[in-house]
C-alpha positions in Angstrom: 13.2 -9.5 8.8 10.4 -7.2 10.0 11.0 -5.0 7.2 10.5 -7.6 4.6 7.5 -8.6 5.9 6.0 -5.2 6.2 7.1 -4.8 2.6 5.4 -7.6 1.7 2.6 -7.3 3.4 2.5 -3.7 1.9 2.9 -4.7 -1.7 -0.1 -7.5 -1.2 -2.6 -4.3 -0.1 -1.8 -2.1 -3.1 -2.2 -5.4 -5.0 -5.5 -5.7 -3.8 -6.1 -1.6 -3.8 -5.6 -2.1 -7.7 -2.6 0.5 -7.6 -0.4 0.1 -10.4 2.1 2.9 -9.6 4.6 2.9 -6.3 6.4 5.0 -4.6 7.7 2.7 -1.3 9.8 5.0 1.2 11.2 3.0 4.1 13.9 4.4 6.8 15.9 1.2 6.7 18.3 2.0 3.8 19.6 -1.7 3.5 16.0 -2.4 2.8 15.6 0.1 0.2 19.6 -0.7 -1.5 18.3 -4.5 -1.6 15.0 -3.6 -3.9 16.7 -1.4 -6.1 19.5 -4.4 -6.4 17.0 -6.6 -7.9 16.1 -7.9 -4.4 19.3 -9.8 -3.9 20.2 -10.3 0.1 22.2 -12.6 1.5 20.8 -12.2 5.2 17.9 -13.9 6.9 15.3 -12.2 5.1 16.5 -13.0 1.7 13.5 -15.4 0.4 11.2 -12.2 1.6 13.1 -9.7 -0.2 13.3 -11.7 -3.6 9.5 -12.7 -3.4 9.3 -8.7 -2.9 11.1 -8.1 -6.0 8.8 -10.1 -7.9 5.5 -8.5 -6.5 7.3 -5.1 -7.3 7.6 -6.4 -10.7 3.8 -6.3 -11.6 3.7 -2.9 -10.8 4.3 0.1 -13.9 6.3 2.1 -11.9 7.6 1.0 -8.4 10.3 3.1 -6.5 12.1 2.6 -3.5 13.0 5.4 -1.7 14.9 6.2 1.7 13.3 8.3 3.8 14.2 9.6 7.7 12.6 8.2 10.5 10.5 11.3 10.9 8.8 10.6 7.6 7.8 7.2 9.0 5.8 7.5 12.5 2.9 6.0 10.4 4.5 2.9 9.0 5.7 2.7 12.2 2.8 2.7 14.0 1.1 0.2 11.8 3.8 -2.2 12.4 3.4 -2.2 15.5 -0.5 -2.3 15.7 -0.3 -5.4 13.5 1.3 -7.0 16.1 -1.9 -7.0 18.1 -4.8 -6.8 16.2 -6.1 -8.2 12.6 -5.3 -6.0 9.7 -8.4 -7.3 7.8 -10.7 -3.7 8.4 -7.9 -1.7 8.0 -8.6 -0.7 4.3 -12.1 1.5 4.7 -11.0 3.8 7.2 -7.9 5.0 9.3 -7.6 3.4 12.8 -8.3 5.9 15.4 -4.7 5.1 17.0 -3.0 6.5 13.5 -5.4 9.5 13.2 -3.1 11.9 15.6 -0.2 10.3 13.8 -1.7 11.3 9.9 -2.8 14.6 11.0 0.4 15.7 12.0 2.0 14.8 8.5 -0.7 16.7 6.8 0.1 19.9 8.7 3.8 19.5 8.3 3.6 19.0 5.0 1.1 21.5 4.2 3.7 24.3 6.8 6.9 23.0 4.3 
């Protein structure tokens, strides 16, 4: 279920951002096999995943991905930031609690 939401919530902000091109990577793979089914689930998070189908419709180009866990400490750490906090200011600027967490992805990707 959280992965549904996050999903959702994720598709709103590039929405709003005015993307029109997706690439969504996610470390749950049953997450990632129900979008590129056409959103069809028959666990609890079903209505989510079909109402993310639709949003992922209005997009040129969405793709959903797997990726390893490792490739995820920042989704991760959002999550579970949004727990706590509003998400409202997150837009302008990285939170200082993700900085660390970005900067190490740069690096790594920039030493592959």
């Amino acid at each position: 279920m959280a992965e549904a939401l996050a999903l959702k919530f994720g598709l709103t902000l590039a929405q709003w951002a005015g993307c029109n091109r997706l690439i969504i990577n996610s470390d749950k793979l049953e997450g990632i096999d129900t979008m590129n089914d056409g959103g069809q689930s028959a666990g609890a998070a079903a209505a989510i995943f079909d109402d993310c189908f639709h949003y992922a419709c209005d997009f040129v180009i969405p793709r959903f991905e797997h990726c390893n866990r490792e490739a995820n400490k920042v989704a991760h750490e959002l999550a579970r930031l949004a727990r706590f906090s509003s998400t409202s200011d997150w837009f302008e600027e990285p939170l200082n609690e993700i900085v660390m967490i970005l900067t190490n992805d740069l690096l790594l990707i920039t030493n592959e």
